[in-house]
C-alpha positions as MATLAB code, in Angstrom:
seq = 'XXXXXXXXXXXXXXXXXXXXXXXXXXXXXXXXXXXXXXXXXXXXXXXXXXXXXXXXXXXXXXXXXXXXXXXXXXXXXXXXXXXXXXXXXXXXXXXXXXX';
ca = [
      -8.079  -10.809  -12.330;
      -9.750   -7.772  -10.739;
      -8.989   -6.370   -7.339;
     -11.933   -6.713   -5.193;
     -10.485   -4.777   -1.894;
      -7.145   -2.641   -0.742;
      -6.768   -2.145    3.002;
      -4.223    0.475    4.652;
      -2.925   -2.112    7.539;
      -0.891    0.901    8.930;
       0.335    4.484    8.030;
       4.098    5.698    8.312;
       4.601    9.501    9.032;
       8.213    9.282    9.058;
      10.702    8.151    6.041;
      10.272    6.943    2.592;
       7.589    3.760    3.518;
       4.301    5.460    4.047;
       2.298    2.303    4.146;
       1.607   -1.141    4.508;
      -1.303   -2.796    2.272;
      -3.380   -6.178    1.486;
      -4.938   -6.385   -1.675;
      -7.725   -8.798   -2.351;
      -8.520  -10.308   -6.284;
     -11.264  -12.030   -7.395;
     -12.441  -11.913   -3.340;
     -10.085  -15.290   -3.363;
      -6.518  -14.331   -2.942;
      -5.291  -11.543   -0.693;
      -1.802  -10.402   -0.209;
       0.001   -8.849    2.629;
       2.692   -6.544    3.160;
       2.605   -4.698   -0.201;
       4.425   -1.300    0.744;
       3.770    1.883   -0.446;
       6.675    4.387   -0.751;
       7.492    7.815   -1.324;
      10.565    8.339   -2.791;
      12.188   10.490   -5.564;
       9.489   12.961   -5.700;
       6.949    9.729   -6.826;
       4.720    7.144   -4.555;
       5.496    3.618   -5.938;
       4.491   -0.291   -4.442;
       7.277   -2.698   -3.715;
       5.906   -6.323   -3.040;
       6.440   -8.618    0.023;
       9.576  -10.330    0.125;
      12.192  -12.194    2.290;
      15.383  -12.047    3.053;
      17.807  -14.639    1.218;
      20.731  -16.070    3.045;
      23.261  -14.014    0.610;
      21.311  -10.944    2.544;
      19.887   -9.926   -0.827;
      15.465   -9.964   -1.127;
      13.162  -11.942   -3.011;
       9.939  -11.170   -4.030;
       7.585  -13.493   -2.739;
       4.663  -12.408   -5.566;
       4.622   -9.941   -7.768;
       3.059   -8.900  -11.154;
       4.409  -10.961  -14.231;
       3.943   -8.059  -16.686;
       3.861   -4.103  -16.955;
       0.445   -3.636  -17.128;
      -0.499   -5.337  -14.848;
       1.980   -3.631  -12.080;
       0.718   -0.688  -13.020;
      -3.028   -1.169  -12.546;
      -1.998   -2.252   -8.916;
       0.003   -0.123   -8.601;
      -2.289    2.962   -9.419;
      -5.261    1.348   -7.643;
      -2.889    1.021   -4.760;
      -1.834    4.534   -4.336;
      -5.050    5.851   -4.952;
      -6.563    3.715   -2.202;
      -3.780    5.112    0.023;
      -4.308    8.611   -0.428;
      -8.222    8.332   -0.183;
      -7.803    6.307    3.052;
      -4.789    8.529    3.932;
      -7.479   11.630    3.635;
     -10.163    9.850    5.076;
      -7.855    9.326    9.068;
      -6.427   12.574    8.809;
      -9.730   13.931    8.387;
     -11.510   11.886   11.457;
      -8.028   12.752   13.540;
      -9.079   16.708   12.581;
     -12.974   15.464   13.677;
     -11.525   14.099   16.875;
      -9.344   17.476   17.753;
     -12.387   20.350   17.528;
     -13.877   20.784   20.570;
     -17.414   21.213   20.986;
     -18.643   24.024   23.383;
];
């Protein structure tokens, strides 16, 4: 399965959540609401999930093995600091003032 396209949907300035993604494999299955969080000194994903009536979570999807989490998991966090670099650095564009 190969991830064909990460998307910031939105950035967080404040707290540990710094971002909310969709991922796209195989340009057939995308999913929503993957989080990105800083945390610990370390940016790590935590998948979509819902609330159970005990109040605990449950992941809706998630990797089944270690490798796998990790290769999201990298390819997620690198998309988020590229695209993290990429609106800071049009919201720097935006500010200078031409005279």
């Amino acid at each position: 399965m190969q991830i064909t396209d990460i998307k910031i949907r939105k950035f967080f300035d404040e707290g540990p959540m710094k971002a909310v993604v969709s991922v796209t494999f195989d340009d057939c299955l995308a999913v929503h609401d993957i989080k990105v969080i800083y945390a610990r000194e370390r940016y790590f994903i935590v998948m979509p999930s819902r609330k159970n009536p005990d109040e605990t979570y449950r992941d809706i999807v998630h990797p089944i093995n270690a490798r796998f989490r990790n290769e999201l998991e990298e390819a997620v966090i690198d998309a988020y600091h590229v695209q993290l670099a990429a609106a800071e650095a049009d919201a720097a564009e935006s500010d200078t003032v031409i005279l």
